[in-house]
N, C-alpha and C positions, 0 to 999 in steps of 0.2 A: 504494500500500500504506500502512495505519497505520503511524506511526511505532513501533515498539520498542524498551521500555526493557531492556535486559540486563544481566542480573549474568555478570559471567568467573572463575568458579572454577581459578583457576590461573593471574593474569594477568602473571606473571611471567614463564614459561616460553614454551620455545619457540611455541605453537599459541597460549597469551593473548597474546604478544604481538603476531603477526602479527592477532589478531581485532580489535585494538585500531585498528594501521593501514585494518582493512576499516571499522571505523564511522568514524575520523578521514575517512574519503572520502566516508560516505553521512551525515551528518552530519541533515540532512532526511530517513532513514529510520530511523538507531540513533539511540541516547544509553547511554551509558556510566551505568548504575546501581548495580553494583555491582562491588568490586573485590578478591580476593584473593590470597593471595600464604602457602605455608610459612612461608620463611623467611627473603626476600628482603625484609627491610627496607626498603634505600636503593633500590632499584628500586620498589619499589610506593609510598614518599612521595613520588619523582619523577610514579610514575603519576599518582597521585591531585593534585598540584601542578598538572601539566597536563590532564587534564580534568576536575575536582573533581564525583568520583561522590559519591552522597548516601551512603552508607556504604564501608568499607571494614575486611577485616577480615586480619590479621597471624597465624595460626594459633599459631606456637611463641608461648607465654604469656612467654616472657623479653626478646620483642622488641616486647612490647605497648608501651612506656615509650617508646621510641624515635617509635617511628610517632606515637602519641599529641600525644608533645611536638612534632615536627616538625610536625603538621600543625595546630596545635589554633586557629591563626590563620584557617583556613578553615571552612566549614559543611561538613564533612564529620566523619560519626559514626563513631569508633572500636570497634574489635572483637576479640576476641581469644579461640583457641579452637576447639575441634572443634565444643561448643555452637553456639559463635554460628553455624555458619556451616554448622550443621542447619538450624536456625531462618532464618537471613536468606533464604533461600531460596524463604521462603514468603510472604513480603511481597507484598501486595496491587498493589505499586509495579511490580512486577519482570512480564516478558510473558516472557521466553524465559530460559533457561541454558544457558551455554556453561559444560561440566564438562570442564575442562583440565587438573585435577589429574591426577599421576603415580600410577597405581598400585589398589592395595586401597583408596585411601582416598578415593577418587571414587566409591564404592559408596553409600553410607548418605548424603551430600549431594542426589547426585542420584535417591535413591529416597524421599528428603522433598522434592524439587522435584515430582515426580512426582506425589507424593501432594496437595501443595497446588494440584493441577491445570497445572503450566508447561509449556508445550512446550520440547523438551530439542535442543542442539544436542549430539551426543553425540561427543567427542574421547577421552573414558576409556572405551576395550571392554574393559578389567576390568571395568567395571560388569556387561556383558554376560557376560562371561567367566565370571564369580565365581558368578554371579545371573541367569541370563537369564530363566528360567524365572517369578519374582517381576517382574523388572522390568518383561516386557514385559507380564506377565497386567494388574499394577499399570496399566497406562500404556492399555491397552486399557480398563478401568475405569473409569477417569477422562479419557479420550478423550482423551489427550495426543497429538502427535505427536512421535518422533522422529526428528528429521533426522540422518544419521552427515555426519560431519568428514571420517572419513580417507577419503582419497580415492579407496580399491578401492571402498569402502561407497558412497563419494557417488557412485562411476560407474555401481552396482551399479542404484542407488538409481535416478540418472537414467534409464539405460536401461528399468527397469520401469513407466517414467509411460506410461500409458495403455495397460498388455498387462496382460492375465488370468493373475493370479499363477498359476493352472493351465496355465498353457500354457508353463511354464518346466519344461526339460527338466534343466539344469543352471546352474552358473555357473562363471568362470574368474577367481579371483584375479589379477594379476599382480606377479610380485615380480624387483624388481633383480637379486635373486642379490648384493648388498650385496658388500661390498668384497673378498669372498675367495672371490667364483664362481671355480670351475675352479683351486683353488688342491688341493696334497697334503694331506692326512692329517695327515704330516709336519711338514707348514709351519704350519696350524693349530694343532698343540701348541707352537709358540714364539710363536705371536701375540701383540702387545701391546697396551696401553689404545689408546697413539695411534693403533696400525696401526686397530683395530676400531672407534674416532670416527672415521673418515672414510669418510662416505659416500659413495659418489662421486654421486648426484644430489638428493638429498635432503637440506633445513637441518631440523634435530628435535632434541631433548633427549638426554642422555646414555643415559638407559634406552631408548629406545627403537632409538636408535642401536645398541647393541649388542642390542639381541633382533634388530635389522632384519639385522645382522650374521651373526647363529645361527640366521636365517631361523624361529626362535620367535616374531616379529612375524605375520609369514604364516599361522603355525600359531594365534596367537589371534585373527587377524583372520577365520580359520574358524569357530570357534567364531562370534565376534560375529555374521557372517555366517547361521547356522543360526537365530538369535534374530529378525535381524532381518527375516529375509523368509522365515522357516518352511521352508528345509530341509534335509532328511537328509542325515546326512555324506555320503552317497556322491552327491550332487547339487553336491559342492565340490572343487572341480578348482584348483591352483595351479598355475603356471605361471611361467617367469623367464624376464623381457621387461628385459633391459639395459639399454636406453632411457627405460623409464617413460614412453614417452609414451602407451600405450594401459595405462588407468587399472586398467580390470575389463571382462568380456564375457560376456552374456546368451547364453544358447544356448537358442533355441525348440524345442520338441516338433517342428514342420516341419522341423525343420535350417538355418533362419536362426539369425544370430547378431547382435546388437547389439553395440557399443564404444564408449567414451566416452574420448574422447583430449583432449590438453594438453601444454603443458609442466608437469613437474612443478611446479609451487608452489601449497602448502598453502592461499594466499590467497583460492583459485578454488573450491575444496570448502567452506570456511569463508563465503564472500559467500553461498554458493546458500544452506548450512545459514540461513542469518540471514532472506534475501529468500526463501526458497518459500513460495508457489509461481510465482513471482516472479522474471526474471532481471534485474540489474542493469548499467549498465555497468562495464567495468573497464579501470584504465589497464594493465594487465597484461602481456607481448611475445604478442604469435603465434604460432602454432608456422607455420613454414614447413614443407612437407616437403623442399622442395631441401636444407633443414639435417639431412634426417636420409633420406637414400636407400635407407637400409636398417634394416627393423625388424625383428629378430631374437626367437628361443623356443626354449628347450631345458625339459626335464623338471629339476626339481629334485632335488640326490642325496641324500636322504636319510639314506643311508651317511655320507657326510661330516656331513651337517646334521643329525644327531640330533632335533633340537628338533622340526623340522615334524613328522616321523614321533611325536614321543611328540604333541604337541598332537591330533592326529588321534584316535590311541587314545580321550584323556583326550574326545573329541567323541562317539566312540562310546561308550565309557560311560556316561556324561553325570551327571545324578545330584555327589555332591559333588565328581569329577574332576577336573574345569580349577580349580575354585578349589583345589586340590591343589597343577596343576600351575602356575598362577598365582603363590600364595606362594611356594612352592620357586625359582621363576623369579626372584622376585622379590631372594630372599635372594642366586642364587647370582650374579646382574647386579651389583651391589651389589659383591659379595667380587670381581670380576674387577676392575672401576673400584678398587678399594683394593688391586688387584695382591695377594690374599690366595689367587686362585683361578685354576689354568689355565682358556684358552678348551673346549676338550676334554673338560674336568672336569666344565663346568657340569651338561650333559646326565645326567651321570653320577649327580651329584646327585641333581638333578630326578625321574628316573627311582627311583633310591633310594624316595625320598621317597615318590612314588606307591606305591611298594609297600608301603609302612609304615604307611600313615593309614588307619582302619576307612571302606570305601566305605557311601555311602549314597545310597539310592535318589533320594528325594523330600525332600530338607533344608528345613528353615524359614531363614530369614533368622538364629537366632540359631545355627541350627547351620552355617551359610557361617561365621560367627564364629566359632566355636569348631575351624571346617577353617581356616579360615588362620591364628587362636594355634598350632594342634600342628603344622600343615606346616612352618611360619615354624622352631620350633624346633628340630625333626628336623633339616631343611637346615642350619641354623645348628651344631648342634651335628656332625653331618660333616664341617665345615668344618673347623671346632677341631680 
């Protein structure tokens, strides 16, 4: 395979930095182009110290000075800014992006990747969430590919190499059931920050840890899902697999079904995203089966999980929904990490919130914007 130079929109975080150790490996296939980072300063002049990318860019504009002066001894170009880091994206330099940022704000990056022709390693399904509709028509357009990250998507993804997207009858998410499968009602309106960061099989970032929590993770991996292999909510089947070792599973029109298994780690979805169509080696462990005798599935409760069940809605709606339920998600994750919000609550929210915001059909990309400024602040202000 040609060598690939990639920019890592979000190389600070949990997914940029585990992408970082898949190129430190393939060394004669990546190269580290580009690097950025919110708000994590001292981590990203460490990054860029050791593998000194040709750019690198520091988003919050009060941390530009820091980055700047620590680095300014190396050939690496300084940045700073939502600006720059539209623009860097399109650089002639750059073969792929890994969009690792957290949130709404991997939207508009990777839909100027997209536009200046990049093939997208996709780790932000807000982008999808928010926008699927624009992203993917965009990307078909300009004959991008995107490869998904997470690894329901990337088993999704596998399983479909060489079957007639017609001949898929459904798909089956799978999801941990996160730290408070099978727990009360009860128990869940005392839950706290710590209790909801521990995942019990999966290493990930704060936000996402606690959606994976509220099984809201699952619900907008739905959505992402609907965009990225065309379809209809009710072809979207989730499921809670404990284990996590069986990733995501195709179900054929005959009644065959495909599976894509592992151990969990995020490092084995992110190599394939980089090398397809291509596999690599990895030093990675094995799954034994003798280490896991039994692989377990129950129905997800809904009841208790609020979140899955509104995410679904917001699928069948479709139209400005998820970016609705996106924002509101966004805001009320946020308020529980700052212990301003019950676990319970969130849903509560969220739900609100979709009630409130004027739905629309077929949105432009400035009207996505203009659904997550009023979502954002509806939520925000029931908070208060």
């Amino acid at each position: 395979m040609t060598k690939k130079h990639i920019a890592i929109l979000g190389s600070t975080g949990s997914i940029g930095r585990q992408a970082i150790e898949v190129i430190e490996r393939h060394p004669d296939e990546f190269e580290i182009e580009v690097l950025t980072a919110r708000d994590n300063a001292e981590l990203l002049i460490q990054q860029a110290r050791k593998y000194i990318p040709n750019h690198v860019i520091i988003v919050h504009e009060d941390k530009y000075k820091i980055v700047a002066e620590a680095l300014a001894h190396l050939p690496v170009k300084v940045y700073t800014g939502n600006d720059s880091l539209e623009q860097i994206v399109t650089m002639d330099s750059i073969d792929m992006v890994l969009t690792a940022m957290v949130g709404f704000s991997g939207l508009i990056p990777t839909l100027r990747a997209i536009e200046a022709g990049k093939d997208i390693a996709l780790a932000n399904k807000e982008t999808l969430v928010v926008a699927g509709e624009i992203v993917t028509r965009t990307a078909a357009d300009k004959n991008v590919s995107i490869c998904p990250v997470d690894s329901e998507h990337s088993a999704i993804f596998q399983c479909l190499s060489g079957e007639n997207p017609d001949t898929v009858e459904k798909i089956i998410l799978t999801a941990s059931g996160g730290p408070f499968r099978g727990k009360s009602i009860e128990y869940l309106r005392a839950v706290t920050r710590e209790q909801a960061l521990k995942h019990p099989n999966w290493f990930m970032g704060d936000k996402i840890t606690i959606d994976s929590a509220s099984l809201m993770n699952k619900g907008l991996e739905a959505i992402e899902a609907h965009w990225l292999f065309d379809l209809s909510h009710d072809q979207i089947e989730v499921i809670v697999h404990p284990q996590s070792i069986i990733h995501s599973i195709v179900q054929f029109q005959d009644g065959s079904m495909k599976a894509q298994m592992g151990i969990p780690d995020m490092r084995i979805p992110i190599q394939y995203a980089f090398s397809y169509p291509y596999r690599l080696k990895s030093p990675m462990p094995r799954f034994s089966f003798s280490d896991y005798p039994n692989l377990t599935f129950e129905a997800p409760d809904t009841k208790k999980f609020r979140n899955l069940a509104l995410a679904f809605e917001a699928l069948k709606l479709g139209g400005n929904a998820p970016c609705i339920l996106n924002a509101a998600d966004e805001v009320v994750v946020q308020a529980f990490l700052d212990e301003r919000l019950g676990f319970m609550e969130m849903p509560e929210i969220i739900e609100k919130t979709m009630g409130r915001i004027s739905f629309l059909d077929h949105p432009l990309i400035q009207d996505y914007l203009e659904t997550d400024r009023e979502a954002r602040k509806v939520a925000t202000d029931m908070i208060r």
